[in-house]
Phi, psi and omega in degrees: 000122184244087198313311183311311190284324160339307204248002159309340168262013148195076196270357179287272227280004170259347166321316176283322188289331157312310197285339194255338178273299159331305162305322196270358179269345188304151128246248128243357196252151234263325196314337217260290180317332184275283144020284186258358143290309185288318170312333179268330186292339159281072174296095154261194176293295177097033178303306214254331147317311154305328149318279159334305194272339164262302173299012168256337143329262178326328175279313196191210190265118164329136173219211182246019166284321175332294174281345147322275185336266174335315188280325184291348204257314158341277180307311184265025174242292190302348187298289233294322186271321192319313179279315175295329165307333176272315170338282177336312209064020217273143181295319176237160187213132188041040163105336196250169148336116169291192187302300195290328184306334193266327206227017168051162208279005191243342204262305195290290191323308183295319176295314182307312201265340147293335172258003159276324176302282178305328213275315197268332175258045092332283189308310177283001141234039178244002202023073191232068173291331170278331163297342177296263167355316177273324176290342188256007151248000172292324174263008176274318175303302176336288149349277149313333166300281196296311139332335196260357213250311178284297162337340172267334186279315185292326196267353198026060161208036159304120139335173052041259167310335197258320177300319179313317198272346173298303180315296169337289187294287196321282216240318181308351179282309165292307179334299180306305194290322182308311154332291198297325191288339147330254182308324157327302194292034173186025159188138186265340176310111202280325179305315174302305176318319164301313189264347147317293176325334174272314168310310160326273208305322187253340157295339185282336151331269172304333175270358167283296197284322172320294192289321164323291174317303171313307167322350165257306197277355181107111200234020218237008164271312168317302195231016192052044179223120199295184185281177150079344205293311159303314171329277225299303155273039182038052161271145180279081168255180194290335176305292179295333191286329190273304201273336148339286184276009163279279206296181187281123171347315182294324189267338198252351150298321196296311185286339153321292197296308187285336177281335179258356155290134234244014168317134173234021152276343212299306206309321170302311200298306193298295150359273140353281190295283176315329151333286217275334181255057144066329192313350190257301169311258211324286201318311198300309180279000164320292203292304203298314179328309191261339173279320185288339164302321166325297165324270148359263194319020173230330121066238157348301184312143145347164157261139179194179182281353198293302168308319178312305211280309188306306214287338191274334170299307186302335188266319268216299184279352165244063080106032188215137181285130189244000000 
């Protein structure tokens, strides 16, 4: 994902936005610092920052509410993987040790619950109540994602529908807030604001069903991330759920049965099995659907580079040109 080309109408103001989301990571106690060194060297892409500055771009001029906005969506995103990994157990994270793999899970959780901390004071001494508000229903959604996402995995009865609405909370939900907030900061037009908040909501969608995909088709040159990975903790995404109900009964008992078994082969056979019964094709036109409702909702805008950079991400996560 090149992330670089993306982030070209404000690759100034994201310069900035390094230096001040370091500072906000400083602390007096020496271990939380020590830490939060190691967290800035697991260089991420820094998508939900970039989102905030382009679309408060596209609404208007940055300012420094702007980056409030950007530093606060950081700061509950980097919390956000920290507690997932302990979730997870996962060892590694963008190429390096994680947090928890380095500093064990009572350590990760505390480190987690501190840039959730700084993040929510970030908006309250800034008097940003509406940026509070949103992010603090952007992680209530999560939440919620991700719990109703385990709960489906343990019942082996995930949906259609309950994924969509799993996706939705999980990962459309900041996505969505990073948009609105972005724009809230450089405009009061509650109508531009909705509609980033939709460009939000359905790139986060298409960036959700993409990594589904990839998690079959092989992703770990794309995002540093091996395959198999959902097989593995039975989460139910739309590639098996769709090819579930396409095949025969006989065949979709059968991948059940192997799915729910403590088999550590399982993943070629499944693989397979989602092929050949469209779960892979269908999520891919899924993914292209939900980037062009993105797409659709900028509309309305100006043409600027701002627009460009949106619009060329939403082509960039469904594998398709707008």
């Amino acid at each position: 994902m090149n992330i670089k080309l993306i982030s070209r109408p404000v690759r100034e103001e994201l310069e900035i936005f390094d230096r001040k989301f370091s500072s906000s990571l400083k602390s007096k106690v020496a271990l939380i610092d020590l830490i939060t060194k190691y967290i800035l060297k697991q260089k991420g892409k820094k998508i939900r920052p970039v989102l905030v500055l382009l679309s408060a771009k596209l609404c208007g001029e940055i300012n420094d509410r702007s980056y409030i906005a950007a530093n606060l969506v950081e700061l509950l995103h980097t919390a956000t993987l920290i507690h997932d990994d302990v979730v997870d157990d996962a060892k590694m994270r963008r190429g390096i040790a994680s947090i928890n793999a380095k500093w064990k899970n009572k350590i990760s959780v505390l480190i987690g619950d501190y840039l959730l901390s700084k993040g929510l004071l970030t908006a309250i001494d800034n008097n940003e109540f509406e940026f509070l508000k949103l992010t603090s229903e952007a992680v209530k959604s999560m939440s919620e994602g991700e719990l109703l996402q385990i709960q489906k995995a343990r019942n082996f009865d995930a949906t259609e529908e309950t994924y969509f609405r799993i996706i939705s909370d999980k990962t459309a939900s900041l996505m969505k807030t990073c948009c609105k907030l972005g724009a809230l900061s450089t405009t009061d037009n509650k109508v531009d604001i909705k509609k980033l908040g939709t460009y939000g909501e359905n790139i986060g969608i298409a960036f959700q069903l993409t990594d589904d995909i990839l998690d079959y088709t092989g992703r770990k040159k794309l995002l540093g991330k091996s395959t198999g990975n959902d097989l593995k903790e039975k989460k139910f995404t739309l590639p098996l759920i769709i090819s579930l109900k396409n095949a025969p009964s006989g065949r979709s008992n059968e991948i059940m049965k192997l799915i729910k078994s403590e088999s550590e082969n399982k993943f070629d056979r499944v693989y397979e099995f989602v092929l050949e019964y469209g779960g892979i094709d269908h999520t891919i036109e899924k993914a292209k659907e939900y980037s062009q409702k993105a797409v659709d909702s900028l509309n309305s805008f100006r043409e600027s580079e701002a627009r460009n950079s949106l619009i060329e991400f939403a082509g960039i996560i469904s594998g398709r040109k707008f």
